[in-house]
N, C-alpha and C positions, 0 to 999 in steps of 0.2 A: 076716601082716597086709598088706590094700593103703595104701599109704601115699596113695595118689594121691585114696583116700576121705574123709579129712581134712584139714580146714584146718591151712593152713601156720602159721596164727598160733599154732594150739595147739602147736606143736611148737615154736616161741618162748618159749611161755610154760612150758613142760617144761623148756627150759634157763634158764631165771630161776628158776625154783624150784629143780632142782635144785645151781645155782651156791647160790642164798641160804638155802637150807633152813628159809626162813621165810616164809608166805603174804603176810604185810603188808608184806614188806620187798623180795618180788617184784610182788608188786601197786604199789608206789611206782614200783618201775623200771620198769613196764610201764604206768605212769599209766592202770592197772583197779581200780576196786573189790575191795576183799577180797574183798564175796561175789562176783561176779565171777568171781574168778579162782576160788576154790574151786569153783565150778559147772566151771570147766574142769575144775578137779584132778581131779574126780569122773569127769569125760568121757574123762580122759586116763586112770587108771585100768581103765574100763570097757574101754578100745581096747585095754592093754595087757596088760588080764589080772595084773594087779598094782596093789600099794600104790604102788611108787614112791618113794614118802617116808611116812615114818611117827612118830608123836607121839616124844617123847624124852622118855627115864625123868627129868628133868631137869629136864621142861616148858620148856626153852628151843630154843626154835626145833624143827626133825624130824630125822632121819635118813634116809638113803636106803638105799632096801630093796638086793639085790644086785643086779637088774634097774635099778635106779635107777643106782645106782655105775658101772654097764656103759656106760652108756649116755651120762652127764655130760659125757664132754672130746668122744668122737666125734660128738654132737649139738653139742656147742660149736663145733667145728673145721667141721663143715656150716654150720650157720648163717654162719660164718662167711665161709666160703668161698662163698654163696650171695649174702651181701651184695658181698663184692667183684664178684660178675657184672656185678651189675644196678647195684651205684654207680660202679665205673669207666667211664669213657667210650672205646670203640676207638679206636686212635691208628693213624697211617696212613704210615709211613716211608720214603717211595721209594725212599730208597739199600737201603733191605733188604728190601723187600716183593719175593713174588713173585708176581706177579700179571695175568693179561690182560686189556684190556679192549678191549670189542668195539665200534668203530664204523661205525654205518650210513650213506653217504653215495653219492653220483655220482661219475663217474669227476675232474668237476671239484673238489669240494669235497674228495676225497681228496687230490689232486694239489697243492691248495693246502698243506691240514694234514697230509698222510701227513710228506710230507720233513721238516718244521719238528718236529714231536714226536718224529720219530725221531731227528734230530739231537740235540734237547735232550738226551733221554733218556742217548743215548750221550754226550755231551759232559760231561754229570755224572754219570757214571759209574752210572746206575740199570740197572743190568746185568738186574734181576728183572723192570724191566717191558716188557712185547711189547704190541705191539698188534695187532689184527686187522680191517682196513678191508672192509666187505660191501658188498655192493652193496642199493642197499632194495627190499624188495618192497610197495608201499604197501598192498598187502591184509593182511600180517599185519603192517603198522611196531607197531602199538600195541599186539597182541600179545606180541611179540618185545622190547619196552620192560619190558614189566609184567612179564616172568618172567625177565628180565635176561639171555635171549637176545644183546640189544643192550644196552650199556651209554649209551651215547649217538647220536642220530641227527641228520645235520648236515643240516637241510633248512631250507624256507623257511616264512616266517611262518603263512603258510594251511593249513598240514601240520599237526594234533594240536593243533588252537586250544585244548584244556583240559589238554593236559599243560604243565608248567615250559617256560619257553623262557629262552635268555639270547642277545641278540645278538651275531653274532660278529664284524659288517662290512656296510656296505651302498658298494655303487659303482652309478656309471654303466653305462650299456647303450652299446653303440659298435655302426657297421654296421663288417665285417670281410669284405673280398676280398681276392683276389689283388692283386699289385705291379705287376702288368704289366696290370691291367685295360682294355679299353676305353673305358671311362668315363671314366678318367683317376681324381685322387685329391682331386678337391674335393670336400667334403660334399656330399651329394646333397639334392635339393631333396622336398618332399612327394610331388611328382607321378613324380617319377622313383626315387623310394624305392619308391612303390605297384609302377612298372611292372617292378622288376627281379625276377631270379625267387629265392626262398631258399631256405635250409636251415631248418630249425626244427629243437630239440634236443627229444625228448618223451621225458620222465620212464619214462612209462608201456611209450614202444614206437607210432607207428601214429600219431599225433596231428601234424592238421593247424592245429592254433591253440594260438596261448598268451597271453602276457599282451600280447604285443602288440598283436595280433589285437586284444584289448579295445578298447586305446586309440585305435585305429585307428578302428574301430567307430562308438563317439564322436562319431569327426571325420567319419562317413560315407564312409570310405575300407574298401579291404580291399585287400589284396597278394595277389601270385601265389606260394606257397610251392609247390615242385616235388616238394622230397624233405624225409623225415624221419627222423630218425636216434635212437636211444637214447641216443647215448653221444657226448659234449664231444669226444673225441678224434677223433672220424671228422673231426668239421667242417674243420679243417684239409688237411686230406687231399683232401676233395672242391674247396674253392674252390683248392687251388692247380693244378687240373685242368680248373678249369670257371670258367665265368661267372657263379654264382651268388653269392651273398653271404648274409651272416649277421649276425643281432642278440645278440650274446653280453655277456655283465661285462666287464667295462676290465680287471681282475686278469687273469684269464682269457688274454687278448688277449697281453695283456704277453710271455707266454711263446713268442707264436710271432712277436714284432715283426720278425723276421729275416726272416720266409715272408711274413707278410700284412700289409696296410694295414689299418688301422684310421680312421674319420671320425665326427665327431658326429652324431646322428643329425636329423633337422628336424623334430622335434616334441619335446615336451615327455614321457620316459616315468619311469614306476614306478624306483626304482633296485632293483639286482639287492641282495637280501640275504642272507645265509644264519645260519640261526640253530643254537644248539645244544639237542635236546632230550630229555626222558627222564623214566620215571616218577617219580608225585611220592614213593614208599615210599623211593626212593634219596635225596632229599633230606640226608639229616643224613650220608650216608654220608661216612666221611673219603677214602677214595677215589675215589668219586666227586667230590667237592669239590675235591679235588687234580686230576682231570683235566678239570674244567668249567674250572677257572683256566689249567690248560696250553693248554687250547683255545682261551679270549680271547689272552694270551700270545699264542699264536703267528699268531692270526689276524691282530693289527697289528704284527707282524714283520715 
């Protein structure tokens, strides 16, 4: 017999009959009509090539045939064990899970959140959980979200405007040179912001504008960017070699206060934000839940 051809309720109603060996008194517990239910009794019968249950020399209540009797605890014990699946709710235990979860982010927003989770982790002793920091590829991000590839992807607001976002931080944008620049370390003015030459960090790889670019726009201005770079970490590296300068987050900055000056910038820009995101099917996941909190968490650490 394929099981998978019949409904599941008939098979509910198989073990309320055969617990109560009375059609009225299984029809109350199953809030069905006698006839009802009898129309099952008939259907279940026919599937199983048997009675089942059968009239009692007694006329009180049936018996159950030996195909019935076979069948009564181990259908009970199913059922039963079918409802625990689907009533319990998955509970999510860090100290004892073991578990990876994959995040997609830039060499910066790693650098922020890598060290701060993985300390926690170790610090409360979640010995099961790892983590695995990727770099994003924006052609498959939304991809890689939906099949849980990536469990979370730490980017900025305009990235997967229809998936869950939760924010994690927003700062300031700062210009960032060398200590020993020419220029010396006053804030630079609009007209000598335009004329110096930058780095620009591009997501993509090759990109000679960003959001600055925009704002600039705007104001009828454009700057000279010379070089472009993938990755947050080169940037340091080239200005303390060179005369260029960079428009990076305050956070960011912070880390190399020792290497490079940092100034406010003389205009008014966007703040740098970054958010955390991921498909919406993870939603209720407890897991996931527990690491969207670790990720706020540590983000205003």
């Amino acid at each position: 017999m394929n099981i998978t051809r019949h409904n599941l309720a008939l098979l509910a109603s198989l073990s309320a009959l055969l617990e109560e060996k009375n059609v009225t008194k299984a029809a109350a517990r199953l809030g069905l009509s006698q006839p009802a239910l009898s129309s099952q009794l008939a259907t279940l019968r026919e599937i199983f090539g048997d009675p089942l249950l059968t009239t009692s020399i007694s006329g009180k209540g049936m018996v159950l045939t030996p195909r019935g009797a076979h069948l009564r605890v181990p259908l009970r014990q199913a059922l039963q064990a079918l409802e625990d699946v689907v009533s319990n709710e998955p509970v999510f235990d860090p100290h004892s899970a073991q578990r990876i979860f994959s995040l997609g982010a830039n060499d910066n927003a790693s650098a922020i959140m890598a060290p701060r989770l993985v300390q926690f982790v170790r610090d409360n002793e979640m010995s099961g959980i790892r983590f695995s920091f990727r770099v994003i590829d924006p052609n498959k991000l939304a991809e890689q979200l939906e099949n849980g590839e990536l469990d979370v992807a730490l980017v900025s607001k305009d990235r997967l405007s229809q998936a869950p976002q939760k924010l994690l931080f927003e700062e300031e944008f700062r210009m960032a040179q060398r200590k020993d620049h020419p220029r010396g370390t006053q804030p630079p003015t609009l007209e000598e912001y335009a004329r110096l030459e930058h780095v620009i960090v591009s997501g993509s790889g090759g990109g000679y504008r960003g959001v600055i670019d925009d704002i600039l726009k705007e104001k009828n201005i454009s700057r000279h960017v010379g070089v472009s770079v993938q990755y947050y970490s080169l940037v340091p590296l080239i200005l303390q070699t060179t005369d260029l300068v960079c428009t990076l987050p305050a956070r960011f900055l912070e880390r190399y206060s020792d290497l490079l000056v940092s100034t406010p910038l003389p205009f008014d820009a966007k703040y740098f934000s970054l958010y955390a995101t991921w498909h919406e099917r993870f939603d209720k996941d407890p897991g996931h839940i527990w690491l969207r909190a670790q990720l706020a968490l540590c983000a205003f650490d």
